[in-house]
TIKOLMAR-972215 format. One record per residue: residue in one letter; x, y, z of N, C-alpha, C in turn. Coordinates in pm, whole numbers, plus 32768, in hexadecimal, padded with zeros to 4 digits. Example, Ala and Ser with C-alpha at 12.3 -4.5 7.8 and 13.67 -1.06 7.14 Angstrom:
A85277DC7830C84CE7E3E830C85287EB6830C
S85057F1F82C485577F9682CA850A80038313
This chain:
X78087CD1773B77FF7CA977C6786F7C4777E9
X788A7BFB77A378DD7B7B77B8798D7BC977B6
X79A97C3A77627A067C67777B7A3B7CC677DD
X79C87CF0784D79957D38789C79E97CD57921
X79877C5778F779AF7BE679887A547BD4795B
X7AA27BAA78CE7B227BA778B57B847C247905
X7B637C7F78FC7B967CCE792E7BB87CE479A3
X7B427CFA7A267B3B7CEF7A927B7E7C627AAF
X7B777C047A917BBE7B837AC37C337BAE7ACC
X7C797BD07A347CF07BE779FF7D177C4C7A76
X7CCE7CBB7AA77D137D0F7AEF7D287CB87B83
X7CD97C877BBC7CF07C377C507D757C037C58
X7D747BB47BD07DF57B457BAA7E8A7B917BC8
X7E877BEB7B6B7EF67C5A7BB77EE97CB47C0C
X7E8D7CD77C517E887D0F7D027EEF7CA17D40
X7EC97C1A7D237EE27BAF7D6F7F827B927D88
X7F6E7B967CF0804B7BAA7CC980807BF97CEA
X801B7C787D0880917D067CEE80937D547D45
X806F7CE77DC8809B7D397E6881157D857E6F
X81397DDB7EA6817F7E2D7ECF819A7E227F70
X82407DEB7F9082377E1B802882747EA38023
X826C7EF1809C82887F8880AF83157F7480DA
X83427EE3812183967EFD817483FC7E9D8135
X84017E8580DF845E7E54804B847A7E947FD7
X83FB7ECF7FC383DF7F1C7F1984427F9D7EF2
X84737F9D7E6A84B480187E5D845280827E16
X847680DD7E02842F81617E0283DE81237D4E
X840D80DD7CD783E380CC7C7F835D80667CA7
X838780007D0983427F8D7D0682A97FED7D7E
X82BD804A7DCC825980797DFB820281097DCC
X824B81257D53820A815D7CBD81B380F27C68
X819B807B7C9F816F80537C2180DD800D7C9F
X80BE80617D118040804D7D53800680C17D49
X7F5A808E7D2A7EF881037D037F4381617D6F
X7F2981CA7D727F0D82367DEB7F8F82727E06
X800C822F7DCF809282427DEB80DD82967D86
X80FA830B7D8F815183887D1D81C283547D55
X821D838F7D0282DD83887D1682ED83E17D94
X82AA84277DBD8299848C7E3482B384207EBD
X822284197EB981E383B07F228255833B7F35
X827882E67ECE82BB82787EB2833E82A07F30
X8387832C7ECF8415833B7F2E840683777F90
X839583957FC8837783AD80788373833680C0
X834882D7804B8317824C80AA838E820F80F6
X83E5821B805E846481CE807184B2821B80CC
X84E582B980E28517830A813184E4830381A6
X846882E581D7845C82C6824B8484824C829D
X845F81B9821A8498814B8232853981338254
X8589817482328626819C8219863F81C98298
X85CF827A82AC861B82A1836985BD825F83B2
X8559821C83AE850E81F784598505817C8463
X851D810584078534807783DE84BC806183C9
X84887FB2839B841A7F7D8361839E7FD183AF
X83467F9A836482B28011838482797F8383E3
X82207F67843D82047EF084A381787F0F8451
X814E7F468441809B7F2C8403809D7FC783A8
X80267FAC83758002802282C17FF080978321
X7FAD808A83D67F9380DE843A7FFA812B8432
X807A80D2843E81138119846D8124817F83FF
X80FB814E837C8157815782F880F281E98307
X806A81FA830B80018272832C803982F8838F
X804C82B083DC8095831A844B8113835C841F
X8190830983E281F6832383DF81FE83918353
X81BE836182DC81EE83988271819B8427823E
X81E38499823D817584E98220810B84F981A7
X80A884F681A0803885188142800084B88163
X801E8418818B7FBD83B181AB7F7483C0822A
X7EFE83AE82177EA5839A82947E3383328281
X7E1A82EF82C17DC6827C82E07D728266823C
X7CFE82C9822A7CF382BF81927D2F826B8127
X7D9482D780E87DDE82D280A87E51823680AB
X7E7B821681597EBA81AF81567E338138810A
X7DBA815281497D7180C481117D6980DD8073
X7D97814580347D56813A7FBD7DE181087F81
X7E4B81237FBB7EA180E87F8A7EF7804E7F9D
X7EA5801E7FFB7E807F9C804A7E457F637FBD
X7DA67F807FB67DA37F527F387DB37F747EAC
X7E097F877E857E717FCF7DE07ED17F617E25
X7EC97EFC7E897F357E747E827FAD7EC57EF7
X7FB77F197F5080097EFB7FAE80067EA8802A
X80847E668044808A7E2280D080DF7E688122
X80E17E3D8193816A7E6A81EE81A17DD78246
X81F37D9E825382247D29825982367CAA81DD
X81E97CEC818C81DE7C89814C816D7C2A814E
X814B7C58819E80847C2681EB80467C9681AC
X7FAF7C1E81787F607CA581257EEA7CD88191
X7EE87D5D818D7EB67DB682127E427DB381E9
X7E0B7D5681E67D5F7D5281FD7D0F7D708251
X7CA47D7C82737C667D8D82C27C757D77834F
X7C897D03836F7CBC7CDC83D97D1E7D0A8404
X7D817D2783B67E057D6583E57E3E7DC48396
X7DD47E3583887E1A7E9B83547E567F148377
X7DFE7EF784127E617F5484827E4B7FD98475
X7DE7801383F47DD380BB84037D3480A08427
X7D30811184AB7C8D80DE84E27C48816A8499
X7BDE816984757BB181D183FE7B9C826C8482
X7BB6826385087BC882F2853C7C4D831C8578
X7CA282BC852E7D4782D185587D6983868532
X7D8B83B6856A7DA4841585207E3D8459850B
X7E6E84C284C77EDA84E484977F3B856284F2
């Protein structure tokens, strides 16, 4: 049990460190968030490149193909941000009937 609670701590600890912004990150550094393939990663960045920074995970949902509201929160939490602000609840900007 006690290595159970070690663990889970241990994992928060680096969620915490190992934010990811979308609108900084290179294709390795947004491979290394749950939910994120080398696929996904260089769409992120190819979109970031032709349409400039993503304004909310909403934008980053709309803009990039295969992401949709879902998927952006699940990859919201696997530690992505977009500004550099972590898209919590309050401001995570994908409303769960946004659609694609």
């Amino acid at each position: 049990m006690a290595w159970t609670a070690l663990a889970v701590s241990g994992a928060c600890a680096s969620f915490a460190a190992g934010a990811v912004d979308a609108n900084s990150a290179t294709v390795a550094e947004l491979i290394s968030v749950r939910g994120i393939g080398p696929k996904t990663a260089l769409l992120i960045v190819r979109e970031r490149e032709r349409g400039g920074a993503f304004e909310s995970l909403s934008d980053l949902a709309d803009r990039v193909r295969g992401i949709g509201p879902k998927r952006a929160r699940a990859m919201q939490a696997g530690g992505l941000e977009v500004h550099g602000q972590p898209t919590g609840a309050a401001g995570s900007g994908v409303a769960a009937g946004s659609g694609r």
